[in-house]
C-alpha positions as CSV (number, residue, x, y, z in Angstrom):
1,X,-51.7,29.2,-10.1
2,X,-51.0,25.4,-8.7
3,X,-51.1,26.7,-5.4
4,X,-54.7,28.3,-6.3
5,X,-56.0,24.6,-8.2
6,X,-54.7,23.1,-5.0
7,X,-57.2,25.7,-2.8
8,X,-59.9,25.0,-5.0
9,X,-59.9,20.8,-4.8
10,X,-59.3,21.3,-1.0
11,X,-62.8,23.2,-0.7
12,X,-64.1,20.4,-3.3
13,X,-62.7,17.5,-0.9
14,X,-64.1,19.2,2.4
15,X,-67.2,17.8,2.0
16,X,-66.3,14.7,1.3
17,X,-64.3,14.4,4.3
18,X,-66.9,15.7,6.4
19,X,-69.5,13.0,5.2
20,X,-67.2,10.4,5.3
21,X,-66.4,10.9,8.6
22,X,-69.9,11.0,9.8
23,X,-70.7,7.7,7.8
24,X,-66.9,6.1,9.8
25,X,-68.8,6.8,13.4
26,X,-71.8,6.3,12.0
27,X,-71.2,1.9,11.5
28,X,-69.1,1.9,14.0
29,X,-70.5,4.5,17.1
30,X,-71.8,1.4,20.0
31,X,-74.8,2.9,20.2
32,X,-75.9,3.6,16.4
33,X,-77.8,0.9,15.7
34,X,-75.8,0.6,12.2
35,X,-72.6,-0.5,13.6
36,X,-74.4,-4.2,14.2
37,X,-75.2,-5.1,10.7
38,X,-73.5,-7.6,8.8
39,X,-70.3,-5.4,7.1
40,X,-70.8,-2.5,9.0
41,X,-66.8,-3.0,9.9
42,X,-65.9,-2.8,6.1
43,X,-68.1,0.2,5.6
44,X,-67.0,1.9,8.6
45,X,-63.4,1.3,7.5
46,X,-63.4,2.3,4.3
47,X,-65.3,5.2,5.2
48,X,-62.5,6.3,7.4
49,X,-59.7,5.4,5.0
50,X,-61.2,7.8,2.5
51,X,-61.9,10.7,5.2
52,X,-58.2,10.5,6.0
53,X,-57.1,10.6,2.8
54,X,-59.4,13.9,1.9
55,X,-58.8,15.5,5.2
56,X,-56.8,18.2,5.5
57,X,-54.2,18.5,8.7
58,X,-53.9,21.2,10.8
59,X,-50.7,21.6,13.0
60,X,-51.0,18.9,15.8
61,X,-50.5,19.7,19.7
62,X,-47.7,19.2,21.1
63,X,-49.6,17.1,24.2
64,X,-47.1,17.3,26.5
65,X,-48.6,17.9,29.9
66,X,-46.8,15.8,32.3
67,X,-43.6,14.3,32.7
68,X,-41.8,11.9,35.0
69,X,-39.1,13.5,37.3
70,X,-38.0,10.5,39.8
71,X,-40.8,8.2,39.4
72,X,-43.4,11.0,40.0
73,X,-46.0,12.9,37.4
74,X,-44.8,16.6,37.4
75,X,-46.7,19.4,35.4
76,X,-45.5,21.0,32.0
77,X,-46.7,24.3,31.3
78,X,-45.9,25.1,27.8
79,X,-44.9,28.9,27.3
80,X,-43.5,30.7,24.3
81,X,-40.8,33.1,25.7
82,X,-39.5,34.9,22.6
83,X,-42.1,35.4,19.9
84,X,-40.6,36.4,15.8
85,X,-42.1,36.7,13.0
86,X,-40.9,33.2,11.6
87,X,-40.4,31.5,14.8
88,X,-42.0,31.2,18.6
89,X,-38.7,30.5,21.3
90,X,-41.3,27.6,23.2
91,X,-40.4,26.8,26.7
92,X,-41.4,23.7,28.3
93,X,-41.9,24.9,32.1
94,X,-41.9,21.9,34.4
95,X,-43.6,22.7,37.4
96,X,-40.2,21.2,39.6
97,X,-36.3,19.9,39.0
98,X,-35.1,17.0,40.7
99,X,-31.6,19.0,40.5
100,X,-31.8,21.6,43.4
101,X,-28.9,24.2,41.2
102,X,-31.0,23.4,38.0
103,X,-31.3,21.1,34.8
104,X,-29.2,21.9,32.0
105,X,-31.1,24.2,29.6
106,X,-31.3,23.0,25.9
107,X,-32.2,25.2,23.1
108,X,-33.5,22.1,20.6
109,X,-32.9,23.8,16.9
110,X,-36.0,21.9,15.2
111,X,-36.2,21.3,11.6
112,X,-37.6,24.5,9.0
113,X,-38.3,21.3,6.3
114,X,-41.3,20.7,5.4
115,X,-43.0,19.6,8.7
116,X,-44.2,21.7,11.8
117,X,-41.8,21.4,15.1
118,X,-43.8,18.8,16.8
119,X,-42.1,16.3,14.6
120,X,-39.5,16.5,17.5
121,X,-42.5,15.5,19.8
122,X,-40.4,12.0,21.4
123,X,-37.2,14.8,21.5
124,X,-38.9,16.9,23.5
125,X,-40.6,14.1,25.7
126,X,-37.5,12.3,26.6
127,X,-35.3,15.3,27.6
128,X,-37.7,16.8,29.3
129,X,-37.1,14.8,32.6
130,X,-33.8,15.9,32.9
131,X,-33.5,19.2,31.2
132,X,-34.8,22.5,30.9
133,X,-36.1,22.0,27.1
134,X,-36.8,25.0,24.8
135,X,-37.6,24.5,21.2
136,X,-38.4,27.1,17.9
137,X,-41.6,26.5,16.6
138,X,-41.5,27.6,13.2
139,X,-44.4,29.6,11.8
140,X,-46.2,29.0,8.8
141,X,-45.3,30.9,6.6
142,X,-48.4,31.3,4.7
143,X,-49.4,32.8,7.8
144,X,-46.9,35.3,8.0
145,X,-48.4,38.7,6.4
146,X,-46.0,40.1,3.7
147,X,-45.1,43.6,5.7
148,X,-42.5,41.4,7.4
149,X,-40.1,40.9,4.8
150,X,-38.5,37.7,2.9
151,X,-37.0,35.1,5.3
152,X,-33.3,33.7,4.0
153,X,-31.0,31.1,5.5
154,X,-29.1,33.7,6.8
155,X,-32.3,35.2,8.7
156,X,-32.3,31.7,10.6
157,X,-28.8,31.8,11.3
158,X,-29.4,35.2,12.8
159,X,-32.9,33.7,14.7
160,X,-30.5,31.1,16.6
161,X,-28.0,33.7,17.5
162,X,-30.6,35.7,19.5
163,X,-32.1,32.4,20.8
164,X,-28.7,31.6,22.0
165,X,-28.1,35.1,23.7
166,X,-31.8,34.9,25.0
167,X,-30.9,32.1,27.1
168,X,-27.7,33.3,28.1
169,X,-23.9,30.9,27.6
170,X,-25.2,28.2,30.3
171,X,-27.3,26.9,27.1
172,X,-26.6,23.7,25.5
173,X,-27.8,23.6,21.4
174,X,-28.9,20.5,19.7
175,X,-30.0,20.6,16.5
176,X,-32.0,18.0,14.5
177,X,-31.8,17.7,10.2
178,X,-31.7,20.6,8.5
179,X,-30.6,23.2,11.3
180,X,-27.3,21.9,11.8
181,X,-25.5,23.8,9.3
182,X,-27.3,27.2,10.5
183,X,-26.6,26.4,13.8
184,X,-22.7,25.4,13.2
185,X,-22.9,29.0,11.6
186,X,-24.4,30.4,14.1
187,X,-22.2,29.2,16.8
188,X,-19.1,30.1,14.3
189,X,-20.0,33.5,13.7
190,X,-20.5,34.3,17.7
191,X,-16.7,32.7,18.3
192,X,-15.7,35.0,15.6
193,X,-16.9,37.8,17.3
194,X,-16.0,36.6,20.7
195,X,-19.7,36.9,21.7
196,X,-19.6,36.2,25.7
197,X,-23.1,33.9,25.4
198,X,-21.0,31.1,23.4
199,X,-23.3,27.8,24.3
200,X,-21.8,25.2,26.3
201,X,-22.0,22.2,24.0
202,X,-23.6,22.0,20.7
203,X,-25.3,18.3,19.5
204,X,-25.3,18.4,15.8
205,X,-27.6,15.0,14.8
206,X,-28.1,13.5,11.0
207,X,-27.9,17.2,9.0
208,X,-26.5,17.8,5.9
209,X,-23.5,19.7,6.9
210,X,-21.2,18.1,4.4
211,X,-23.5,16.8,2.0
212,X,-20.7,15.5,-1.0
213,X,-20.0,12.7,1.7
214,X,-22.6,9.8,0.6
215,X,-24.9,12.1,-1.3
216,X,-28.2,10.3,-0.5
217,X,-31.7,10.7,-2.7
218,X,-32.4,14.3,-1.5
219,X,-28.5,15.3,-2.4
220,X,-28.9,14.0,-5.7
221,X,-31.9,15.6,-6.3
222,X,-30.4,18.8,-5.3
223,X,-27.5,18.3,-7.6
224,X,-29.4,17.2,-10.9
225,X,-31.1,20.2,-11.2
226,X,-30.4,23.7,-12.0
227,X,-31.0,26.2,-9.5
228,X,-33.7,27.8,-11.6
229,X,-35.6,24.9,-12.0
230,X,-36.2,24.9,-8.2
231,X,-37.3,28.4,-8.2
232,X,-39.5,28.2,-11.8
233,X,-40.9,24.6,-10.8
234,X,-41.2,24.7,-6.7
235,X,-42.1,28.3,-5.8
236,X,-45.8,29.9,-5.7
237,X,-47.8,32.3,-4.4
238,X,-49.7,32.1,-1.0
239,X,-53.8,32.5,-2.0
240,X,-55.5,35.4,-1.0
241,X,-57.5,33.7,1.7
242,X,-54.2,33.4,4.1
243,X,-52.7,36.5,5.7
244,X,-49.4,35.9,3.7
245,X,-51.4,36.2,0.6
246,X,-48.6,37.0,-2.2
247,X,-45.9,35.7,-0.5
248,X,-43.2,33.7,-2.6
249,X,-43.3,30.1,-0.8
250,X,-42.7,26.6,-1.3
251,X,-45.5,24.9,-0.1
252,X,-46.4,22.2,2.3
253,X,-48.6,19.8,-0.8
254,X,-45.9,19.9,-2.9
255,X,-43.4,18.9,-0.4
256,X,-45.4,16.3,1.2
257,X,-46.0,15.1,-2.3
258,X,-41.8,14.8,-2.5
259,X,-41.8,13.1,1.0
260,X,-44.9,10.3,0.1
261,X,-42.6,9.6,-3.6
262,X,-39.7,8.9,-2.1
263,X,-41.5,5.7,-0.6
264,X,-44.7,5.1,-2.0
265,X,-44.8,1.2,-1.7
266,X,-44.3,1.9,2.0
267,X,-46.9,4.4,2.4
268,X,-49.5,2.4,0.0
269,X,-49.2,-0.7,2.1
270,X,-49.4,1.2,5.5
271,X,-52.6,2.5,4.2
272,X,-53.7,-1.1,3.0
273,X,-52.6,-2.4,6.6
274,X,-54.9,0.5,8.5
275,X,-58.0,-0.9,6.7
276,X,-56.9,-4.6,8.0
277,X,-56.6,-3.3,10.9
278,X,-60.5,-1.5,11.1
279,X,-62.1,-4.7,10.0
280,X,-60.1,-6.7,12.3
281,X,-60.7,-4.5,15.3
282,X,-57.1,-3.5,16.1
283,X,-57.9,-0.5,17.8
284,X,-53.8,-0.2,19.0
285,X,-52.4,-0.7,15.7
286,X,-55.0,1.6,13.7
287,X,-54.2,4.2,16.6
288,X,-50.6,4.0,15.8
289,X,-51.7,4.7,12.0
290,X,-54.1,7.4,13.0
291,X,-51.1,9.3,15.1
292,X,-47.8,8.6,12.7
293,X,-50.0,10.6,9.8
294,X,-52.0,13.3,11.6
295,X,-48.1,14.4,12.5
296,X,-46.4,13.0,8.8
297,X,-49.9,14.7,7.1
298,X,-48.9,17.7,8.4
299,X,-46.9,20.3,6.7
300,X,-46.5,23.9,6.7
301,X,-44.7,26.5,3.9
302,X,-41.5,27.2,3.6
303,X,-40.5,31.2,2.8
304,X,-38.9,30.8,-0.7
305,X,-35.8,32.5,0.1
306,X,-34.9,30.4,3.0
307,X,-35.4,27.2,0.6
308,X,-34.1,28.5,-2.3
309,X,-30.8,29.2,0.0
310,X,-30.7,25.9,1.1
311,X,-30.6,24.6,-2.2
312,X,-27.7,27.0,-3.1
313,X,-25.2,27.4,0.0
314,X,-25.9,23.5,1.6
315,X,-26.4,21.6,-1.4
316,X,-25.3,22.9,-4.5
317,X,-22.0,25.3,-3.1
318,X,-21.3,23.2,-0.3
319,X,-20.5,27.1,1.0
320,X,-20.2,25.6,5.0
321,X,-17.0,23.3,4.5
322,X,-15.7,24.8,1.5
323,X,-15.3,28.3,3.7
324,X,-16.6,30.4,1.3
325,X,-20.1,31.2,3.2
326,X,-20.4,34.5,4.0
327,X,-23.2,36.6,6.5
328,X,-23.1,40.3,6.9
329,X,-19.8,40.6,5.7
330,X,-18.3,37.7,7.9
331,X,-16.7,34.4,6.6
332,X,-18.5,31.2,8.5
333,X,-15.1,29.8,10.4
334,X,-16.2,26.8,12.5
335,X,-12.6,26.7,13.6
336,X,-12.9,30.0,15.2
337,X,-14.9,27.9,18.2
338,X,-12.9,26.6,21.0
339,X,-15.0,26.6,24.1
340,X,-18.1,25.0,22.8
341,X,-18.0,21.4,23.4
342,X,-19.1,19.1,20.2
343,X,-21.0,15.8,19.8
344,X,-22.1,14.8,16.6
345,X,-25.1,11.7,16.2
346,X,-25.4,9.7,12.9
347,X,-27.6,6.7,12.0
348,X,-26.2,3.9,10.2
349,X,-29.1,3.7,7.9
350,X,-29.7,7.3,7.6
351,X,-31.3,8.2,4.0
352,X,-31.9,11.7,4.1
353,X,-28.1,12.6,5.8
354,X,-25.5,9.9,4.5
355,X,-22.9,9.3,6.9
356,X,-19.9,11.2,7.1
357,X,-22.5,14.2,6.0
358,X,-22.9,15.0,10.0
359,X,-19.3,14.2,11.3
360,X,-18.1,16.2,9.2
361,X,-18.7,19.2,11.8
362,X,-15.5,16.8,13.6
363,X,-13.2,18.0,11.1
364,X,-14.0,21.7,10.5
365,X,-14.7,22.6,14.2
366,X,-10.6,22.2,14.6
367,X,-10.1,24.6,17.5
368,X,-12.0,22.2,19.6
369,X,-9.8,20.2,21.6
370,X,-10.1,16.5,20.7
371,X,-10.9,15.7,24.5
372,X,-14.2,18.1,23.7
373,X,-15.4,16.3,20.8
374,X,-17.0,12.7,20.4
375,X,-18.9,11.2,17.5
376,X,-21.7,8.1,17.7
377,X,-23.1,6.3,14.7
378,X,-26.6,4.7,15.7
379,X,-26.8,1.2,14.6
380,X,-29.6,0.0,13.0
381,X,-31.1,3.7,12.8
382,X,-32.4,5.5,10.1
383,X,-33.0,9.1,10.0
384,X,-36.3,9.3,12.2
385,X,-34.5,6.6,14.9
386,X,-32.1,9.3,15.9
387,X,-34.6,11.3,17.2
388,X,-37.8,9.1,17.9
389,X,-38.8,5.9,18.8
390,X,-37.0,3.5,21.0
391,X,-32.9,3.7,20.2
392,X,-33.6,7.3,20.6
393,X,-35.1,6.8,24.3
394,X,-32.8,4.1,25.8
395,X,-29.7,4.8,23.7
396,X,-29.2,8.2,22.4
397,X,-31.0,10.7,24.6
398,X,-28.7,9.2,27.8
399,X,-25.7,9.7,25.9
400,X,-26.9,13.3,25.3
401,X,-27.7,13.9,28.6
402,X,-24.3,12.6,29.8
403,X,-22.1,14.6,27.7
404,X,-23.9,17.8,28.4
405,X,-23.3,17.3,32.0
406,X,-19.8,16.5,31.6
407,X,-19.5,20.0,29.6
C-alpha cells in the first residue's frame, strides 16, 4: 500500500516538476526576454530548486567514453558481456593497452544497497587507465518480472562465483561496501572446492565483514530491531505499472529516505547553498550540486530476500566470522584460501563500516601467507573517500594497482 501512495504523489508531483522546469529556463534561457528582469535570478532559482526536489531520477549514464592511456585520449566502448536476471557482467572495452601482454583484469563487485552501480563512477574512471575494468550492474529489481524467482544473499554469492569463472583465474576482485562479505564467500567457497579459476588477489574496501567491531549508525540500527520489524515495516509490493508488479521489495524511497535522515542538516544546507549559488551565478558550484544528486537521487529496489538476508547473516548473526554461514550445504571457511592474495582498504572516518569491520578479512583469511596480505587505513577518509574523489585518485587507486601487479 505505501509503495502504491508513493506511485500516486509521484504522478501528482510530475507536473509540477515539468512546469517548474520550464519556468527555471524560462528566467534564465539568454535569449527569453524574461531572464533580464529585475529578480529573474531568484525566480529562476527557486524554480529549479523545487523541480529538483519533485523530480524523479532515473538511473544516470555511466559517461565514460574516453580515457587517458599515456597522455593520449583512447576510446571506451561499454559492453555487457554476461547478462542475469539481477545483474549485467559490464565490460569497459578500451579501444588499446599501453601493456603489449595485457592490463590486469578487475572484476569490480559494486554495491547491491540502495544506489545503482554508477555510484562507482570515479572507481571505474581511475582504473580504467591501467586495467581491464569489468563491473555488475545490478538491476532494478522492480524491473525484474516475478517468473524469475526471489533473489537471496546466497544468489549473489553464487552471481560472483560465475563472474569469477567468466573471466577466468587471471581476474583480480575488488569489492566496494556491501559486497565484501559475499565476495569473501564467494572466493571461500571456490578454495573449498578447489575451483581452478581462484582470482588472483581480492581488494576488500570499507564493507561490513565484521560488523561487532565499532558498530556504526547502520550496525546499531540493524541490532535494535527485531528481524520482523524489518520485514513488517520495510518490505512492499512492486505496483502493477512495473514488470515486477508483486514482487516482495524494499524500495528505493524508503531507503533514500534512511540515507537523507542520517544527515539531514547536511543535506538541508547543501540545498540552501545550491540556491546561493543560482542567484549568485556559480555555474561550477551549482554543477557540482546538480551532478552529486542526480547520482545520490538515484536509487533502485532491492529484492526482499537479498535484504532481509543481509540483515540476518551480516548484521544480526555475524554468520561470516562466526563460521557458522552455510550455502548449499557448505560451511563459508575463508581460511580455506591460500592462493588468493588479500588487501583490505579502510577509512579513518568511515561511518557506514567502522574500522576494524573490514580488516577483519586479515584475520579469518589465515591460510594466506602474511607476505600476501597488507592492510591501509585512509586518513582523513570517510566512507565515499575510499572510492571517490581525490585520496581515492592519487592515493588509493595506485596502491591498488601496485599490489595487483605484484600478485
Amino acid at each position: 500500500m505505501l509503495y502504491d501512495l508513493h506511485e500516486l504523489q509521484r504522478s501528482f508531483l510530475t507536473p509540477l516538476a515539468a512546469f517548474t522546469d520550464t519556468g527555471s529556463q524560462l528566467f534564465s534561457h539568454p535569449y527569453s526576454p524574461f531572464a533580464y528582469t529585475p529578480v529573474s535570478r531568484q525566480i529562476a532559482a527557486t524554480y529549479e530548486l523545487v523541480h529538483r526536489l519533485g523530480k524523479d531520477y532515473e538511473k544516470p549514464a555511466w559517461g565514460l567514453a574516453t580515457t587517458e592511456i599515456a597522455g593520449q585520449q583512447v576510446a571506451v566502448t561499454e559492453q555487457t558481456v554476461l547478462q542475469k536476471p539481477f545483474c549485467n557482467l559490464v565490460h569497459f572495452k578500451r579501444a588499446q593497452s599501453t601493456d603489449p601482454a595485457g592490463d590486469p583484469r578487475i572484476l569490480l563487485a559494486a554495491p547491491l544497497s540502495g544506489h545503482h552501480a554508477t555510484l562507482l563512477r570515479n572507481t571505474v574512471q581511475a582504473l580504467l587507465p591501467n586495467h581491464e575494468v569489468y563491473v555488475t550492474d545490478w538491476v532494478d529489481a522492480r524491473m525484474v518480472p516475478n517468473s524469475a524467482g526471489p533473489f537471496h544473499l546466497n544468489d549473489y554469492v553464487r552471481y560472483i562465483q560465475e563472474f569469477i569463472q567468466f573471466l577466468g583465474p587471471d581476474v583480480h576482485v575488488v569489492s566496494v561496501c556491501q559486497p565484501t562479505v559475499p565476495v569473501l564467500a564467494a572466493i571461500s567457497l571456490m578454495a573449498t572446492n578447489n575451483d581452478p579459476c581462484l582470482p588472483r588477489s581480492m581488494t576488500m574496501m570499507g564493507g561490513p565483514i565484521d560488523a561487532r567491531e565499532s558498530p556504526t549508525q547502520v550496525n546499531r540500527l540493524a541490532t535494535t530491531k527485531p528481524y520482523s520489524w524489518f520485514e513488517n515495516n520495510l518490505i512492499h509490493r512492486v505496483p502493477p505499472r512495473f514488470p515486477g508488479a508483486g514482487r516482495p521489495v524494499y524500495p528505493g524511497f524508503l531507503q533514500h529516505t534512511g540515507f537523507v535522515a542520517m544527515n539531514p542538516d547536511r543535506h538541508l544546507r547543501s540545498h540552501y547553498d545550491f540556491y546561493l549559488h543560482l542567484i549568485k551565478g556559480d555555474n561550477d558550484d551549482a554543477e557540482a550540486h546538480r551532478q552529486f544528486y542526480d547520482e545520490y537521487n538515484a536509487v533502485l529496489d532491492m529484492p526482499a530476500e537479498f535484504y532481509l538476508d543481509t540483515i540476518k547473516v551480516v548484521f544480526q548473526e555475524h554468520q561470516l566470522p562466526s563460521g557458522t554461514w552455510v550455502i548449499d550445504g557448505q560451511t563459508v571457511d575463508p581460511s580455506a584460501i591460500s592462493s588468493v592474495a588479500l588487501l583490505t582498504i579502510e577509512g579513518e572516518f568511515d561511518d557506514i563500516s567502522g574500522q576494524g569491520q573490514t580488516r577483519a578479512a586479515q584475520q579469518l583469511c589465515s591460510g594466506i601467507h602474511e607476505e600476501r596480505k597488507e592492510h591501509y587505513t585512509a586518513v582523513g577518509c570517510g566512507h565515499y573517500g575510499i572510492f571517490s574523489g581525490r585520496r581515492w585518485r592519487e592515493t588509493i587507486c595506485p596502491k591498488i594497482g601496485e599490489f595487483i601487479r605484484r600478485f
